[in-house]
SEVEX-189120 format. One record per residue (C-alpha): residue number from 0; residue in one letter; x negated, y negated, z negated. Coordinates in steps of 0.02 Angstrom, whole numbers, m for minus. Layout:
<rs>
[r NUM, 'a', [X, Y, Z]]
...
</rs>
This chain:
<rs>
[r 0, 'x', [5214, 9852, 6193]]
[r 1, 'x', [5101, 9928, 6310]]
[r 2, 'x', [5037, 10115, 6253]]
[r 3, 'x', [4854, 10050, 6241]]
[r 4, 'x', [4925, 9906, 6114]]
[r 5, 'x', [5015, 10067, 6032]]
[r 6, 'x', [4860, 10168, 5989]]
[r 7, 'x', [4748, 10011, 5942]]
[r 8, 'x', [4901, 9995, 5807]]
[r 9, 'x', [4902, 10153, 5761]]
[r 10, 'x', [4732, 10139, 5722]]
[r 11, 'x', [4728, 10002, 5636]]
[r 12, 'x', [4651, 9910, 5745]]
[r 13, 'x', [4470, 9987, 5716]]
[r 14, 'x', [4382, 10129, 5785]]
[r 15, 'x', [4413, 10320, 5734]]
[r 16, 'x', [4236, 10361, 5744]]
[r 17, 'x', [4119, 10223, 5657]]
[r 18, 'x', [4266, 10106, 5579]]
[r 19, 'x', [4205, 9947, 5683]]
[r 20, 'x', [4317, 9833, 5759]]
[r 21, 'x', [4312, 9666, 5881]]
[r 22, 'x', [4212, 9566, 5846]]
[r 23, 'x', [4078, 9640, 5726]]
[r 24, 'x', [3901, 9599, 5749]]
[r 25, 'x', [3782, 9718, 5773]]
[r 26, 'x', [3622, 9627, 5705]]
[r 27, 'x', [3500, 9770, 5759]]
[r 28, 'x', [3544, 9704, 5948]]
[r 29, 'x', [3637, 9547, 5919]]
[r 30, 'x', [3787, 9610, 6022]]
[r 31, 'x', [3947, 9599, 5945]]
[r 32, 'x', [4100, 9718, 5974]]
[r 33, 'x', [4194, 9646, 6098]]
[r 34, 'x', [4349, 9746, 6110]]
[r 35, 'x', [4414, 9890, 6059]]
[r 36, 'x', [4459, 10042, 6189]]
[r 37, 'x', [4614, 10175, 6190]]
[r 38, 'x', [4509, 10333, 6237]]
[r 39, 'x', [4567, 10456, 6323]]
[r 40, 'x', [4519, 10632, 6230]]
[r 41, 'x', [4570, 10743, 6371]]
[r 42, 'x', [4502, 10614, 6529]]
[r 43, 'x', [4635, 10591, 6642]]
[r 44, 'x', [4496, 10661, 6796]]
[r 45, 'x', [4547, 10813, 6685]]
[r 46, 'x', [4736, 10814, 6702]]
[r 47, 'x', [4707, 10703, 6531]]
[r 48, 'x', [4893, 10623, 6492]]
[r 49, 'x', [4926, 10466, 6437]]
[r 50, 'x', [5016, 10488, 6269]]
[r 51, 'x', [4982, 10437, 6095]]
[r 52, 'x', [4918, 10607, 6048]]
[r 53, 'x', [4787, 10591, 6195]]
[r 54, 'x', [4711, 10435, 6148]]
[r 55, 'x', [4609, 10396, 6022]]
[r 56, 'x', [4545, 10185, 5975]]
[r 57, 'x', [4325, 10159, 6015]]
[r 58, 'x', [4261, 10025, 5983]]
[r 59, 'x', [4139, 9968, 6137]]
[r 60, 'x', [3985, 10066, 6044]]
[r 61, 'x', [4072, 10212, 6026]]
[r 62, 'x', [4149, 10206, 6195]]
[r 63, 'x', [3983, 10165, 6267]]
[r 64, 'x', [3914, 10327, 6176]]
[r 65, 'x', [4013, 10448, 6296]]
[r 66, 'x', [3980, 10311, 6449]]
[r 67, 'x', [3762, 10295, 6496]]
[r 68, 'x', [3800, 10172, 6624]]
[r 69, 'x', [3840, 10050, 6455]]
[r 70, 'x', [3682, 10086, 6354]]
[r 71, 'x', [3584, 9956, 6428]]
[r 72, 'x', [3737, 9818, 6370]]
[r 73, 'x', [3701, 9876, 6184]]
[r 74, 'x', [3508, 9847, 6213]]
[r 75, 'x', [3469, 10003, 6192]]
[r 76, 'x', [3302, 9980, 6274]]
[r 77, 'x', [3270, 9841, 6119]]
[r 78, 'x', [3293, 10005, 5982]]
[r 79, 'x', [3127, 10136, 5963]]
[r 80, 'x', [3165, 10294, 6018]]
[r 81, 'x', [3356, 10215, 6082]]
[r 82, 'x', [3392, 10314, 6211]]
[r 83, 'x', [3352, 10480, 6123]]
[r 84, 'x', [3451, 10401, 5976]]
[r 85, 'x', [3609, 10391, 6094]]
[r 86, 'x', [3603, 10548, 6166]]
[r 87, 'x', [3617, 10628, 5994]]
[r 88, 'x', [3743, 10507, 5964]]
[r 89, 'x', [3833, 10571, 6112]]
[r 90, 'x', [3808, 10771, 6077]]
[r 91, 'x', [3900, 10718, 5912]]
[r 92, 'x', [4020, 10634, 6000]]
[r 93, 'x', [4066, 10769, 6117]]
[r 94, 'x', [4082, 10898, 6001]]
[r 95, 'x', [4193, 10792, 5893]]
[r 96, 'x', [4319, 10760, 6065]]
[r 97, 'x', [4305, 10957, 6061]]
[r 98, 'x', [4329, 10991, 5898]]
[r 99, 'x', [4500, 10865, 5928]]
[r 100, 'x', [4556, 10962, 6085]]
[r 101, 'x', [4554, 11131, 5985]]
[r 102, 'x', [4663, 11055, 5850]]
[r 103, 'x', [4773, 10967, 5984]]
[r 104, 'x', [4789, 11130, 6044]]
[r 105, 'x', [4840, 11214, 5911]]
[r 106, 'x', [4952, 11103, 5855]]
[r 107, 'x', [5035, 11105, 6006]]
[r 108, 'x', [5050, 11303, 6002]]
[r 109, 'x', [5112, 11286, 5802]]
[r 110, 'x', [5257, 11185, 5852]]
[r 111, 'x', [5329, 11290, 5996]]
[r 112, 'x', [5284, 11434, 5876]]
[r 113, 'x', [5398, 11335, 5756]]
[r 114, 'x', [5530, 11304, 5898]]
</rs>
């Protein structure tokens, strides 16, 4: 099973953040979830590596959140005050992956502590 597949089980197939999962409707923009995404917390442009403990299941809104380039798929233009909406939506979302990376972190640090 590929490590993607992994996650997306480990998740139970729905998305940390918001619950969704494929193939939800969104009837504010009539776009339905499409698929689900292994995210990586710490990107991989970082040094981000792919393990289970550095991925985390999005579904495509919450994937798109953290990617502009995608807002216009979601019809974000179709939503008052959408774009402002998503880039709250993406401040939460950052501080969330940061608030994970701390923990990771310190987990990390707790178990060689522990070693």
């Amino acid at each position: 099973m590929k490590l993607s597949q992994k996650v997306k089980h480990r998740d139970g197939f729905a998305c940390r953040l918001c619950g969704d999962w494929k193939g939800k409707y969104y009837s504010e923009t009539g776009a339905v979830v499409e698929d689900i995404h292994a995210h990586h917390i710490i990107p991989k442009a970082q040094g981000g590596p792919d393990t289970m403990e550095n991925l985390i299941t999005l579904c495509d809104l919450c994937h798109g959140v953290v990617t502009p380039n995608w807002w216009r798929w979601f019809g974000i233009d179709k939503i008052e005050n959408g774009r402002q909406k998503m880039e709250k939506l993406k401040l939460i979302f950052d501080n969330y992956m940061d608030t994970i990376r701390v923990e990771g972190k310190n987990s990390s640090q707790t178990d060689k502590n522990l070693s």
